[in-house]
Backbone of each chain as nested JSON, in Angstrom:
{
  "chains": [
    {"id": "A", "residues": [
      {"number": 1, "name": "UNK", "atoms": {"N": [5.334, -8.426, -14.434], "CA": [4.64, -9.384, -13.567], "C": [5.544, -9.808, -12.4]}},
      {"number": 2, "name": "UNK", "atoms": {"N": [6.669, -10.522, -12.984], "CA": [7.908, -10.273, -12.043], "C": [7.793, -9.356, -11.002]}},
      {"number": 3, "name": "UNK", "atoms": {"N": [8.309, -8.177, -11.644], "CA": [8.592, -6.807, -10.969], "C": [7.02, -6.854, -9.924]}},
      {"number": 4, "name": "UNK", "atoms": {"N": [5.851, -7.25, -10.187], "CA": [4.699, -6.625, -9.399], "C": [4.874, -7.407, -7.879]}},
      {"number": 5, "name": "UNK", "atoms": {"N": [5.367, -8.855, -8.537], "CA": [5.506, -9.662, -7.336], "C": [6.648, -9.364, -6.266]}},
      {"number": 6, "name": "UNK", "atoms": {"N": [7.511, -9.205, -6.745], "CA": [8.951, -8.462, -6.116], "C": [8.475, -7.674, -4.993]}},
      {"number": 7, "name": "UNK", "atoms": {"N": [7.767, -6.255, -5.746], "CA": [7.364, -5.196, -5.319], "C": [6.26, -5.123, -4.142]}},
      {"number": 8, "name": "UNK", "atoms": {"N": [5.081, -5.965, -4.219], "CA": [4.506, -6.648, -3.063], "C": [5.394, -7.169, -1.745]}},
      {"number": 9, "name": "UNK", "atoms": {"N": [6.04, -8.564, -2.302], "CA": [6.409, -9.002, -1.044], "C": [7.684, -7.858, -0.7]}},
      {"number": 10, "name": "UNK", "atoms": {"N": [8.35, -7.055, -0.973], "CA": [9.245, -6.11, -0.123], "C": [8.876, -5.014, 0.238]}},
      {"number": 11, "name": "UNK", "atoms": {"N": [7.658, -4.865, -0.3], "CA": [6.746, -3.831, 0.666], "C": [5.77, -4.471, 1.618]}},
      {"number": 12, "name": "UNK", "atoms": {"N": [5.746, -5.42, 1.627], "CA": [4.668, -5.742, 2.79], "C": [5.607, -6.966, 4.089]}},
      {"number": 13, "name": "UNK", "atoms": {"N": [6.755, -6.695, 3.508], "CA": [7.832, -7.619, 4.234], "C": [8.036, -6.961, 5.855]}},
      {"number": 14, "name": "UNK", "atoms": {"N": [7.646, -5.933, 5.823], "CA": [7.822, -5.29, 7.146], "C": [6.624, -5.581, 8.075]}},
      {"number": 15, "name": "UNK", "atoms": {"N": [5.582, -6.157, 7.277], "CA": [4.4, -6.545, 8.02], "C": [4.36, -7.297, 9.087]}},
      {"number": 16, "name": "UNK", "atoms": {"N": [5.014, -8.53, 8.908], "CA": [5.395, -9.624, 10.409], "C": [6.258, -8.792, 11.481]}},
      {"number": 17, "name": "UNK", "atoms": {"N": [7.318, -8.192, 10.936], "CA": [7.837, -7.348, 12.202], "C": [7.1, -6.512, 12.793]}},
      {"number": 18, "name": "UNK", "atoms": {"N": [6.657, -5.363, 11.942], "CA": [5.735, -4.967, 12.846], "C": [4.553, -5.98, 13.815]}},
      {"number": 19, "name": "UNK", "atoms": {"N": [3.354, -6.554, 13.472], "CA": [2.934, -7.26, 13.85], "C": [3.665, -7.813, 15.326]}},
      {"number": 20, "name": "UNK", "atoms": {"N": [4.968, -8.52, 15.151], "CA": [5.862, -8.971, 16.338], "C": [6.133, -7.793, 17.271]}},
      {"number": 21, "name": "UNK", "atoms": {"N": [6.583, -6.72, 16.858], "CA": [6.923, -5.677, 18.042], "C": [5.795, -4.899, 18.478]}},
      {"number": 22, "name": "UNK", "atoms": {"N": [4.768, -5.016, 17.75], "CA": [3.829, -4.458, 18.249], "C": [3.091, -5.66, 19.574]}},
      {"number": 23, "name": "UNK", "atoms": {"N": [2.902, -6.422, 19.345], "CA": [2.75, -7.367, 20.256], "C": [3.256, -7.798, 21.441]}},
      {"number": 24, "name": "UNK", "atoms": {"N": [4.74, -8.08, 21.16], "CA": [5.566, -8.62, 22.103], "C": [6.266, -6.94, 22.755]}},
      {"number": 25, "name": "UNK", "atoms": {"N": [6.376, -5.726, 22.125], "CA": [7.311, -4.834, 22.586], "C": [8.499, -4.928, 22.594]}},
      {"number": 26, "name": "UNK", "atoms": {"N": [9.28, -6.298, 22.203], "CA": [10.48, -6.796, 22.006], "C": [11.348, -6.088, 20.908]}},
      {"number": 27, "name": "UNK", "atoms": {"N": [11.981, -4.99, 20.82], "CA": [12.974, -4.502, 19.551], "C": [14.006, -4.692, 20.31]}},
      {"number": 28, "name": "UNK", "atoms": {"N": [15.04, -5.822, 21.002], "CA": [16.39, -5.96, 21.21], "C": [17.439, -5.981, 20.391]}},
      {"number": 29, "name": "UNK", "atoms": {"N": [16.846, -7.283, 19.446], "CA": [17.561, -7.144, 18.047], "C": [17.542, -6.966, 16.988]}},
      {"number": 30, "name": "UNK", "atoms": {"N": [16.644, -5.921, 17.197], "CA": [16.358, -4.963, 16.315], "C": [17.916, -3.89, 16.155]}},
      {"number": 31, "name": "UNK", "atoms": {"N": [18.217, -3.438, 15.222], "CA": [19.248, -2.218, 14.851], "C": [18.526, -1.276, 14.423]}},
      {"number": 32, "name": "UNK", "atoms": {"N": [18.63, -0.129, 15.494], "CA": [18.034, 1.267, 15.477], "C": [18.379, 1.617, 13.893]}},
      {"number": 33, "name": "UNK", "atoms": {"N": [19.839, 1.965, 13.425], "CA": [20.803, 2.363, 12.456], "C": [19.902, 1.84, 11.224]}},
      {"number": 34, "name": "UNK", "atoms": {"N": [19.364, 0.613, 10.827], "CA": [19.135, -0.205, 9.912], "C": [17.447, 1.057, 9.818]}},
      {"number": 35, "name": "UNK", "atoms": {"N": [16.383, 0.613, 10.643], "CA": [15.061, 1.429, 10.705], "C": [15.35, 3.189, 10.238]}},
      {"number": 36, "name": "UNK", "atoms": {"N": [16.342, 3.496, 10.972], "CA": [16.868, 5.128, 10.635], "C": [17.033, 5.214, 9.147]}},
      {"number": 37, "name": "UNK", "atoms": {"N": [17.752, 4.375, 8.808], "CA": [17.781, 4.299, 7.056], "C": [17.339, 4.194, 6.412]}},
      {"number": 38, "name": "UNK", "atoms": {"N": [16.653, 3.421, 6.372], "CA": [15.195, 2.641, 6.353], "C": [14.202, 3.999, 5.964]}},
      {"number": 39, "name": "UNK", "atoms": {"N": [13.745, 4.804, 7.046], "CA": [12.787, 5.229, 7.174], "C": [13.535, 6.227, 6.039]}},
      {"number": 40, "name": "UNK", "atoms": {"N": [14.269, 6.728, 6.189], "CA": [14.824, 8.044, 5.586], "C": [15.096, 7.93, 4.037]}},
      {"number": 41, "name": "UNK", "atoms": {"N": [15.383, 6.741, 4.13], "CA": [15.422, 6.42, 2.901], "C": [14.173, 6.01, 1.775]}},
      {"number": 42, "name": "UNK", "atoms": {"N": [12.926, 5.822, 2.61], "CA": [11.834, 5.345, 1.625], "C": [11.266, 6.322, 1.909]}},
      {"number": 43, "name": "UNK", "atoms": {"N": [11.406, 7.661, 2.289], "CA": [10.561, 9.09, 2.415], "C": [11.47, 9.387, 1.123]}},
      {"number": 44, "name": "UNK", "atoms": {"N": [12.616, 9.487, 1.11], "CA": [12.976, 10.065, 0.228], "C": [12.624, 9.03, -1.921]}},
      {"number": 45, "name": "UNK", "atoms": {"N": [12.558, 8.194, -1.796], "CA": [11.822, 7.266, -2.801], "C": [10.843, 8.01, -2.964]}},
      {"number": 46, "name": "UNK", "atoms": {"N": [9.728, 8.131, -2.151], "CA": [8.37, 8.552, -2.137], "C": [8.333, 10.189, -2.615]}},
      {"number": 47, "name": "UNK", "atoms": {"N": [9.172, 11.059, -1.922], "CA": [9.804, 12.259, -2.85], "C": [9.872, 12.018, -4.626]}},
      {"number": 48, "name": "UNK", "atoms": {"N": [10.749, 10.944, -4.715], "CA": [11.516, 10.826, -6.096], "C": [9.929, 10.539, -6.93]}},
      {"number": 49, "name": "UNK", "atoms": {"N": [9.296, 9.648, -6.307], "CA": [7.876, 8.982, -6.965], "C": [7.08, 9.986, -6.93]}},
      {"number": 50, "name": "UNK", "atoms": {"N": [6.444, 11.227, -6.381], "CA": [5.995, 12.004, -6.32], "C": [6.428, 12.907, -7.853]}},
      {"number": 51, "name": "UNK", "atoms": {"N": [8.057, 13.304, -7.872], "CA": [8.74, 14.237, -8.584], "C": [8.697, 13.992, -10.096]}},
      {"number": 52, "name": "UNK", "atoms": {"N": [8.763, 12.509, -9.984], "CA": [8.222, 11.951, -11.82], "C": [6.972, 11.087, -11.565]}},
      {"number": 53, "name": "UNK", "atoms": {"N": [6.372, 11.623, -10.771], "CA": [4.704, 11.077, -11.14], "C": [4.601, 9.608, -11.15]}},
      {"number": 54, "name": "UNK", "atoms": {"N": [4.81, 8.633, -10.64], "CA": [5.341, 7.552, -10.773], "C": [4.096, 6.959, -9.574]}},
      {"number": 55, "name": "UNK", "atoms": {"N": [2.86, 6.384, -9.601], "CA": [1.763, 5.945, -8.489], "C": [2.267, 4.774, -7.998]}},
      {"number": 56, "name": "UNK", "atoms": {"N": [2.919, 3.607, -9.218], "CA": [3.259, 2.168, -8.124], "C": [4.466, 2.844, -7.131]}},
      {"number": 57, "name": "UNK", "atoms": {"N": [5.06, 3.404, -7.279], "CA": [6.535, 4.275, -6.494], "C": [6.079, 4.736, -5.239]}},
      {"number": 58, "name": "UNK", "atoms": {"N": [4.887, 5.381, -5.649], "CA": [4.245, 6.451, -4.485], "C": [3.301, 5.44, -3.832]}},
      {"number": 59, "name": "UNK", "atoms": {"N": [2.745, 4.44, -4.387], "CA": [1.648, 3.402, -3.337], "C": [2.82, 2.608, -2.664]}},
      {"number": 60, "name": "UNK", "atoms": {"N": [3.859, 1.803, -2.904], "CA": [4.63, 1.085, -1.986], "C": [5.133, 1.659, -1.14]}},
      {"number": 61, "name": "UNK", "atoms": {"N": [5.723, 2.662, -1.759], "CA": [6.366, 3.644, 0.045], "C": [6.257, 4.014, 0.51]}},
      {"number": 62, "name": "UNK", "atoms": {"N": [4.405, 4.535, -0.136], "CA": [3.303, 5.264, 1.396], "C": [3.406, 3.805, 2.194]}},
      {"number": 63, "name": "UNK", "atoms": {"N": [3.093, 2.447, 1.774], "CA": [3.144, 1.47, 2.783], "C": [4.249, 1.096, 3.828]}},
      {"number": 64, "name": "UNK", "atoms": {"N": [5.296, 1.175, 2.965], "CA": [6.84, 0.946, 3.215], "C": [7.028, 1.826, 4.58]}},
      {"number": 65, "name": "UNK", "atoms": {"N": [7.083, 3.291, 4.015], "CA": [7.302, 4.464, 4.746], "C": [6.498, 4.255, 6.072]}},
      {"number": 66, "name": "UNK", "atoms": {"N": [4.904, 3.353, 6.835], "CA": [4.374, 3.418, 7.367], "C": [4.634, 2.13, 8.145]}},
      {"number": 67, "name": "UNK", "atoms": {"N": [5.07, 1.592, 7.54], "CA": [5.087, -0.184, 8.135], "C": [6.5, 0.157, 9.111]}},
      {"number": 68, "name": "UNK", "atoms": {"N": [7.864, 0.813, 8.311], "CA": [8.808, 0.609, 8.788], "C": [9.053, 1.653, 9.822]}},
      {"number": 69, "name": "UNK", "atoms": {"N": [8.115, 2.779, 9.96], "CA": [7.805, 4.277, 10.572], "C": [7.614, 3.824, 11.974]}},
      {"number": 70, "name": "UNK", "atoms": {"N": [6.805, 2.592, 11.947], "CA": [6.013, 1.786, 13.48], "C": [7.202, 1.384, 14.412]}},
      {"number": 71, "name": "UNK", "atoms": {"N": [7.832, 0.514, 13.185], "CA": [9.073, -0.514, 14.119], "C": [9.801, 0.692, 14.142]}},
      {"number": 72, "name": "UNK", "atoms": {"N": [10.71, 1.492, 13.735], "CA": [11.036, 2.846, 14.108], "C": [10.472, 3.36, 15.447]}},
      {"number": 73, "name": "UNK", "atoms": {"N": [9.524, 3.56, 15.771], "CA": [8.806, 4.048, 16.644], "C": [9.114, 3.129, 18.148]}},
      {"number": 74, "name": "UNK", "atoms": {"N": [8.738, 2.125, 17.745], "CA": [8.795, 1.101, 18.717], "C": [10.541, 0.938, 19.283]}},
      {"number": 75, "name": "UNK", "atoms": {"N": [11.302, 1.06, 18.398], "CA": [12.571, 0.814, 18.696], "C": [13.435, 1.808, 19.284]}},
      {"number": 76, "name": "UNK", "atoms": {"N": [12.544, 3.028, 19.276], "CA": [12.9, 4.112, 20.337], "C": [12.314, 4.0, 21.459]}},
      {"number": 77, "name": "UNK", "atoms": {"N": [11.099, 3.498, 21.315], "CA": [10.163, 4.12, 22.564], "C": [10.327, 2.106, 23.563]}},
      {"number": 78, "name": "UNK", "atoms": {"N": [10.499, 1.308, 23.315], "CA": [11.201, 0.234, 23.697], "C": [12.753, 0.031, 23.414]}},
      {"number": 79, "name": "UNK", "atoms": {"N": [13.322, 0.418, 24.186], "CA": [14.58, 0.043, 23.933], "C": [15.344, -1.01, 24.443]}}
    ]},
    {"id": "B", "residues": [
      {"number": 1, "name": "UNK", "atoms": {"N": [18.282, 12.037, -8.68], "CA": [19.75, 12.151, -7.728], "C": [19.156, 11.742, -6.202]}},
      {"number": 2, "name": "UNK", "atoms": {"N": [17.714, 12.657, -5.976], "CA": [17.091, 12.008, -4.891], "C": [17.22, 10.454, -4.722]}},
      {"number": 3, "name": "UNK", "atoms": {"N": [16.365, 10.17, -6.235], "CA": [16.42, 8.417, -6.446], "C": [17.797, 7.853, -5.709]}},
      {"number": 4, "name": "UNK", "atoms": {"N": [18.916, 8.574, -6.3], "CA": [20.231, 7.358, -6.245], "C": [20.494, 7.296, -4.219]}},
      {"number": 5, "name": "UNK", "atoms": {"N": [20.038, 8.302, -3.68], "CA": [20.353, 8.283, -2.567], "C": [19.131, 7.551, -1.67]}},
      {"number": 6, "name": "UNK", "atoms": {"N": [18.417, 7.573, -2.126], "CA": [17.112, 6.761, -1.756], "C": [17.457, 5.628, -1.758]}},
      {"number": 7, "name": "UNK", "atoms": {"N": [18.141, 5.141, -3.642], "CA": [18.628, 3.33, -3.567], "C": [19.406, 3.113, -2.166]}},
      {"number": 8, "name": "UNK", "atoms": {"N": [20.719, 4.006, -2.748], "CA": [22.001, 3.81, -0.979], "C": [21.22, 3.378, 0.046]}},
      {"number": 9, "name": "UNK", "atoms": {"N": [20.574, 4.361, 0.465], "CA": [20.038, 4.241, 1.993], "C": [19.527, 2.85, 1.991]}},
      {"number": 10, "name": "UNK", "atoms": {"N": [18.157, 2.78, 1.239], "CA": [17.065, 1.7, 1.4], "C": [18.567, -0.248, 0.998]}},
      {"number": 11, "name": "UNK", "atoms": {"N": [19.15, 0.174, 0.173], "CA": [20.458, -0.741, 0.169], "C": [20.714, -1.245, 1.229]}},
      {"number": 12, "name": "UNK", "atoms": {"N": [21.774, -0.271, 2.008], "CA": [22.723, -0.408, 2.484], "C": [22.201, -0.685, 3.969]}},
      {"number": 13, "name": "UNK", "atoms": {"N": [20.737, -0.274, 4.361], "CA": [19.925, -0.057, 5.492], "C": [19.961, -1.182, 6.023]}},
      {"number": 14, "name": "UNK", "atoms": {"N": [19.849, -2.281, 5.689], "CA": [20.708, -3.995, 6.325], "C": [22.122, -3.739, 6.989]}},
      {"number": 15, "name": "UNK", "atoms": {"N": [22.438, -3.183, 6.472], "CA": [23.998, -3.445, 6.953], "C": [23.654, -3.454, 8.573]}},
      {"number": 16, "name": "UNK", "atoms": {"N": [23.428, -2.554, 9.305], "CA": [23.533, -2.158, 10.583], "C": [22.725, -3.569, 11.507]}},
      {"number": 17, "name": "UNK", "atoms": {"N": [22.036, -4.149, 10.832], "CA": [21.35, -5.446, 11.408], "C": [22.075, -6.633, 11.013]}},
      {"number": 18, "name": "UNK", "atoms": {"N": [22.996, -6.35, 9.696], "CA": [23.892, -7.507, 9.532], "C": [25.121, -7.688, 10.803]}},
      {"number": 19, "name": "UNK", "atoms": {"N": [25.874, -6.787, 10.58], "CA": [26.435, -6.083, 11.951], "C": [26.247, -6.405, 13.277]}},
      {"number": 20, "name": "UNK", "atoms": {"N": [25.085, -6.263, 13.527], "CA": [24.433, -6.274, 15.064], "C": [24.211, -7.71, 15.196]}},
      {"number": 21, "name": "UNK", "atoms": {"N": [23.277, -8.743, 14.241], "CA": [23.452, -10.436, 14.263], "C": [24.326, -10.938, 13.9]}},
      {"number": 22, "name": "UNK", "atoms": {"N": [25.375, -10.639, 13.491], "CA": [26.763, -11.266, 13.729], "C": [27.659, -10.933, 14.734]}},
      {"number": 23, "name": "UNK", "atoms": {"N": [27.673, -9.766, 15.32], "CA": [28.438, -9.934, 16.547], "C": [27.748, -10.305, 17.778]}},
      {"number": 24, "name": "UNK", "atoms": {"N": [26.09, -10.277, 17.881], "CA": [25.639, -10.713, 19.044], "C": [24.653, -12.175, 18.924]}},
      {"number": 25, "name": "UNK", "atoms": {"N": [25.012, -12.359, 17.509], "CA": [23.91, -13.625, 17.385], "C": [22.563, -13.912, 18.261]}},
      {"number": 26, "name": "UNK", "atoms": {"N": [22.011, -12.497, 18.162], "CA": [20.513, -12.209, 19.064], "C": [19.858, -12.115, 17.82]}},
      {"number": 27, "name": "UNK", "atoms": {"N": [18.945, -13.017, 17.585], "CA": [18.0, -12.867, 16.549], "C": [16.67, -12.8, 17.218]}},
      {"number": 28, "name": "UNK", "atoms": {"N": [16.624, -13.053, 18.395], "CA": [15.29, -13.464, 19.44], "C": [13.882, -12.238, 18.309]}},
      {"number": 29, "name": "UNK", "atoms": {"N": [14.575, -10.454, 18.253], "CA": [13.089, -9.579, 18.081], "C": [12.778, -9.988, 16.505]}},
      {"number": 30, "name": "UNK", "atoms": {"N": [14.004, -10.493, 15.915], "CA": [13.509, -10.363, 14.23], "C": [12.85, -11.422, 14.407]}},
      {"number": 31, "name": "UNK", "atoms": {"N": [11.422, -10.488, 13.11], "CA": [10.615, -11.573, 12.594], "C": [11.047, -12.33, 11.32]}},
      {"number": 32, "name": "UNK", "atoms": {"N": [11.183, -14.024, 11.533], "CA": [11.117, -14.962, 10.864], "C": [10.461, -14.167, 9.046]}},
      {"number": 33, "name": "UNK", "atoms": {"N": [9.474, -14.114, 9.178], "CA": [8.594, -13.77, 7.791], "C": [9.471, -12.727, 7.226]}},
      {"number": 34, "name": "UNK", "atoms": {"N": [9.82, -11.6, 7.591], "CA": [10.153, -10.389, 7.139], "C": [11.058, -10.63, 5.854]}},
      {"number": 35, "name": "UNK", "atoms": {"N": [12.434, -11.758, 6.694], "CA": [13.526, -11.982, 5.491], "C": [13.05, -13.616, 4.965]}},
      {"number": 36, "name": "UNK", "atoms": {"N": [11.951, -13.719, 5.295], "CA": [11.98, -14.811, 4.391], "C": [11.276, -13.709, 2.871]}},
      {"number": 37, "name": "UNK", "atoms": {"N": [10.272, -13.35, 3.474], "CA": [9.478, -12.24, 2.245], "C": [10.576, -11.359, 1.369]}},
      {"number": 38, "name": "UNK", "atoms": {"N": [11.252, -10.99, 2.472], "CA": [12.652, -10.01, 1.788], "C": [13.539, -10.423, 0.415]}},
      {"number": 39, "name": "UNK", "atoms": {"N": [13.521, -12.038, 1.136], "CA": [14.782, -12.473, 0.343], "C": [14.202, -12.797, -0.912]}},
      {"number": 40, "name": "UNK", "atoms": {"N": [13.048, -13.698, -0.894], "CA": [11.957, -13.862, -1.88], "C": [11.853, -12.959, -2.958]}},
      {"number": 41, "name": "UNK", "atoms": {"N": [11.495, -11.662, -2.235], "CA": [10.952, -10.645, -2.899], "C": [12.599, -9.642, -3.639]}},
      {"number": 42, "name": "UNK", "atoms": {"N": [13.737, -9.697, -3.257], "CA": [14.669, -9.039, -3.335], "C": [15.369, -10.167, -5.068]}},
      {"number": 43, "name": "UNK", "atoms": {"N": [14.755, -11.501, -4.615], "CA": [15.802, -12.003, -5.589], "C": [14.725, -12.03, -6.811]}},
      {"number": 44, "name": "UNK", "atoms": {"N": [13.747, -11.943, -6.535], "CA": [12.556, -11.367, -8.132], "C": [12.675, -10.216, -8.734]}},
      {"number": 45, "name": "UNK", "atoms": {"N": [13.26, -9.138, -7.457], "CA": [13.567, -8.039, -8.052], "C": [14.806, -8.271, -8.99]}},
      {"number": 46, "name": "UNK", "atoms": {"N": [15.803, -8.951, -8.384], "CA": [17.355, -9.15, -8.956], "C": [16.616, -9.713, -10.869]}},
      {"number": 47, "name": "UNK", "atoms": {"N": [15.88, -10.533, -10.632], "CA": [15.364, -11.314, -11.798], "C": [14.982, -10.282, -12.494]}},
      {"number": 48, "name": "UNK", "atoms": {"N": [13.924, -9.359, -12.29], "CA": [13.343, -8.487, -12.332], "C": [14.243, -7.346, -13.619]}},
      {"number": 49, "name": "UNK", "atoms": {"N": [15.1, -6.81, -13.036], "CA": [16.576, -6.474, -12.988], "C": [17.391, -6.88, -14.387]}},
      {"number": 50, "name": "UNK", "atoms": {"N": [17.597, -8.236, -14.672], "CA": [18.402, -9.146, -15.777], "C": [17.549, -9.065, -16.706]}},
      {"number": 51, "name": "UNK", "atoms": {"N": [15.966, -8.967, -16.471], "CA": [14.548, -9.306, -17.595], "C": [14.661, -8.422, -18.253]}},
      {"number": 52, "name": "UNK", "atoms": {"N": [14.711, -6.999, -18.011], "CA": [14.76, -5.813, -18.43], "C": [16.148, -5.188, -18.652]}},
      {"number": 53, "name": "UNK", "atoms": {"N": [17.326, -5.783, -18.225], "CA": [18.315, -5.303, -18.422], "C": [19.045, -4.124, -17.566]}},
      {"number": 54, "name": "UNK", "atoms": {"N": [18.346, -3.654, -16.627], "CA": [18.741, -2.707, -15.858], "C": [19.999, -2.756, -14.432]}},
      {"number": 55, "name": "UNK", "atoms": {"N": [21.268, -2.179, -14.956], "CA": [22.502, -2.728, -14.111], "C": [22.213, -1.705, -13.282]}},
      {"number": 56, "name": "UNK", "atoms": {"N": [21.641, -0.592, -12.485], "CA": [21.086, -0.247, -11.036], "C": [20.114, -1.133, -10.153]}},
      {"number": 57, "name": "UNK", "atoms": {"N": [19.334, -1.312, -10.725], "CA": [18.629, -2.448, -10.305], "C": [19.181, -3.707, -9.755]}},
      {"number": 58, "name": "UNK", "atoms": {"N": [20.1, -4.412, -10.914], "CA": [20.822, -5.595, -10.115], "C": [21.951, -5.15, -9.414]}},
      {"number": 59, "name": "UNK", "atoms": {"N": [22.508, -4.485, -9.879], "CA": [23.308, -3.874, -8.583], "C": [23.106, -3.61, -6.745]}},
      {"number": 60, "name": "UNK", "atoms": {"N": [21.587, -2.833, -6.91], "CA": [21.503, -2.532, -5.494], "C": [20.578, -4.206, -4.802]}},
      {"number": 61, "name": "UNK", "atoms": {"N": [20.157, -4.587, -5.938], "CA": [19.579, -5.868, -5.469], "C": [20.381, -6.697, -5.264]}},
      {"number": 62, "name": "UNK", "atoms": {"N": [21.467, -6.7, -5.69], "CA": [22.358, -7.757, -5.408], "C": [22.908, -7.721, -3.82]}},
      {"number": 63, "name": "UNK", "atoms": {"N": [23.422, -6.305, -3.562], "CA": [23.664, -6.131, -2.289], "C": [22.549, -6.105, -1.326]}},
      {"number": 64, "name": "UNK", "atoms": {"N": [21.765, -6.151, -1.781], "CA": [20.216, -6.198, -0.407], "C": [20.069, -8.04, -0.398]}},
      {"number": 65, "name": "UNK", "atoms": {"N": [19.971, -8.855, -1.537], "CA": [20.015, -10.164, -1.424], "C": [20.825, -10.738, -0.568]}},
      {"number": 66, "name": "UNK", "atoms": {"N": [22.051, -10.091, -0.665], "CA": [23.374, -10.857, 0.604], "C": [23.211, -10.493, 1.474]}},
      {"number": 67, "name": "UNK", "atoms": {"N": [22.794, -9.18, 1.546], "CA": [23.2, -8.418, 3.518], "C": [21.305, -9.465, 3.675]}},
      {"number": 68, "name": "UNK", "atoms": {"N": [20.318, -9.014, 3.349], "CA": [19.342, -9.774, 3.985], "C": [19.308, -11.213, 3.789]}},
      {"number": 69, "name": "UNK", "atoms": {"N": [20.198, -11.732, 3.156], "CA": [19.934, -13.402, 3.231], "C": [21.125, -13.71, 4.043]}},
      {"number": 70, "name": "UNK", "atoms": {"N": [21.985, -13.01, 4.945], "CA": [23.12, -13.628, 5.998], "C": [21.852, -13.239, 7.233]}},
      {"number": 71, "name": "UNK", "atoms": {"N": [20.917, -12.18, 7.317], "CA": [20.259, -12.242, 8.553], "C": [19.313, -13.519, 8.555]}},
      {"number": 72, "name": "UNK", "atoms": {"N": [19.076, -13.895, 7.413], "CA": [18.09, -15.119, 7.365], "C": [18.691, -16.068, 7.865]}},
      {"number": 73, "name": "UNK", "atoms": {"N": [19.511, -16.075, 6.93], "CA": [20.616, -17.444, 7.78], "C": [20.593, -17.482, 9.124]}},
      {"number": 74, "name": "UNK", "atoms": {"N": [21.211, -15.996, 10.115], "CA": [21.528, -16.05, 11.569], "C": [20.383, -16.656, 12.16]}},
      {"number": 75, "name": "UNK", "atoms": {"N": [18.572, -15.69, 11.247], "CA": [18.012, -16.283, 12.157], "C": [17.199, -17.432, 12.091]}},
      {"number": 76, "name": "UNK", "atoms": {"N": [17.71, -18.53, 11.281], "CA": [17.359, -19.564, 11.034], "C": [18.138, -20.713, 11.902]}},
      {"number": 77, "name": "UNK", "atoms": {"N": [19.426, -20.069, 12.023], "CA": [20.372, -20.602, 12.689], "C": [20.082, -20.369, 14.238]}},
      {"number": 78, "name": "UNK", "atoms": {"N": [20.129, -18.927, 14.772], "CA": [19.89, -18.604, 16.189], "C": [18.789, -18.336, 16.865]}},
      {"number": 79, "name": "UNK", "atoms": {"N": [17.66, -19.4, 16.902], "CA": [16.991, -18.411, 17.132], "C": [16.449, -18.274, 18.378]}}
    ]}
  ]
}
């Protein structure tokens, strides 16, 4: 129950940022380095969740992977 | 093994924003919500973690709790 709540709010924690840079276009202080990791790192989760069949694994980091994919996006294409 | 490099990344993926709001104390693009949700959600996981007994778990949660609760701080502090 714990764990479900955890697992919600740090997957949907990327939601207000996005939301903000999508709006404002503002990624100044934003850290490219942090999103790069970020992204690379919850593709590869989503791999691991895929590899042992694992659906809560594979539903948060299809979100994760998409939320943090945006501000990624934005933080190249606004710099 | 995917997993363990998945934890690293998705871990350590603060650092570069811890970094960047401490030497420029620009918090202006981060969103407020993100590390409040983060920190929330990071220290249920930590709980999460002790409930079940799992020392990977509190481990990488422990280090995501500090690096994202010093950006909370900055940007509670700078904003």
């Amino acid at each position: 129950m714990i764990g479900s709540i955890a697992a919600i709010l740090t997957t949907f924690a990327f939601l207000p940022q996005v939301v903000r840079v999508v709006k404002t276009k503002d990624t100044e202080s934003i850290a490219l380095g942090m999103y790069v990791m970020q992204v690379i790192g919850i593709a590869l989760w989503l791999a691991h969740g895929f590899h042992i069949g694992d659906l809560p694994l594979i539903l948060a980091n299809s979100v994760s992977f998409l939320l943090s994919g945006i501000i990624l996006i934005y933080k190249l294409k606004y710099k």
